[in-house]
C-alpha positions in Angstrom: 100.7 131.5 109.1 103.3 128.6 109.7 104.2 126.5 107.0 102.3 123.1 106.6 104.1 120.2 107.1 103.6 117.4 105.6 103.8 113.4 106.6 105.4 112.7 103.2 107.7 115.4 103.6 108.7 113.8 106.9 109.3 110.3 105.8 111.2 112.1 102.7 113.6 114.1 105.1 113.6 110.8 106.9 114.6 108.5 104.2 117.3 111.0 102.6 118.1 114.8 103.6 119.7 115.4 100.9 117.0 114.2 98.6 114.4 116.4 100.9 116.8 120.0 100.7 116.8 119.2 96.6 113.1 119.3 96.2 113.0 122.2 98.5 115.0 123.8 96.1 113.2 123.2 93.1 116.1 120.7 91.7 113.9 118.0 89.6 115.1 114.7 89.8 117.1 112.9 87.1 115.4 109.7 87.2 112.3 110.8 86.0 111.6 107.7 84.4 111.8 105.6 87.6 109.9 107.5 88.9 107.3 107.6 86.6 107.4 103.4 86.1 107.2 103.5 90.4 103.9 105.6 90.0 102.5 103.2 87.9 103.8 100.3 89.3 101.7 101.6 92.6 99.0 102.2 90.5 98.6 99.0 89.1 99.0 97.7 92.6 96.2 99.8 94.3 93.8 98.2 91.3 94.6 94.9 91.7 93.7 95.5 95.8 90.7 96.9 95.1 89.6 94.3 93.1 90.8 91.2 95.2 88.7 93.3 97.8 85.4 92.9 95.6 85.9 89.1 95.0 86.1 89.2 98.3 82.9 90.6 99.0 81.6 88.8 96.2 82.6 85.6 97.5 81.3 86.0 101.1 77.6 87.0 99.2 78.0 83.9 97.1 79.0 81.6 100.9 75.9 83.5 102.2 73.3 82.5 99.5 74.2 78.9 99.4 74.4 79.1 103.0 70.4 80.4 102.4 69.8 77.6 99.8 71.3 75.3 102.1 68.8 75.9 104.8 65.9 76.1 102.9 66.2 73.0 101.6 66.6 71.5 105.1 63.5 72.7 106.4 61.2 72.1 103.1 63.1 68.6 103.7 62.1 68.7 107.5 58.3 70.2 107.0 57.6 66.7 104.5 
């Protein structure tokens, strides 16, 4: 069976062949710590995305109930 390549590995070998023959290797990185902080960092990132994403929908449920309210009251107004 062929070894699976993947995307990542791609973009890595695209970014820096150097970098890409290293981790083929086994050789760990030496900024560890970076690299641990840049985890994170995307981490805290993909939260804060998923949660702008629920006000969102929040917000659009909220713009469609007063757009209900709205229009109720215009035809209890209308039926007087």
């Amino acid at each position: 069976m062929p070894p699976v390549i993947r995307a990542s590995e791609i973009g890595s070998y695209l970014y820096c062949r150097r970098a890409w023959w290293y981790r083929k290797q086994g050789v760990e990185s030496e900024n560890q710590a970076e690299l641990a902080g840049g985890t994170e960092l995307h981490l805290q990132h993909g939260r804060k995305v998923m949660v702008a994403g629920m006000l969102q929908l929040a917000g659009y449920a909220l713009l469609l109930v007063a757009g209900a309210l709205i229009a109720s009251e215009l035809a209890r107004m209308l039926l007087r």
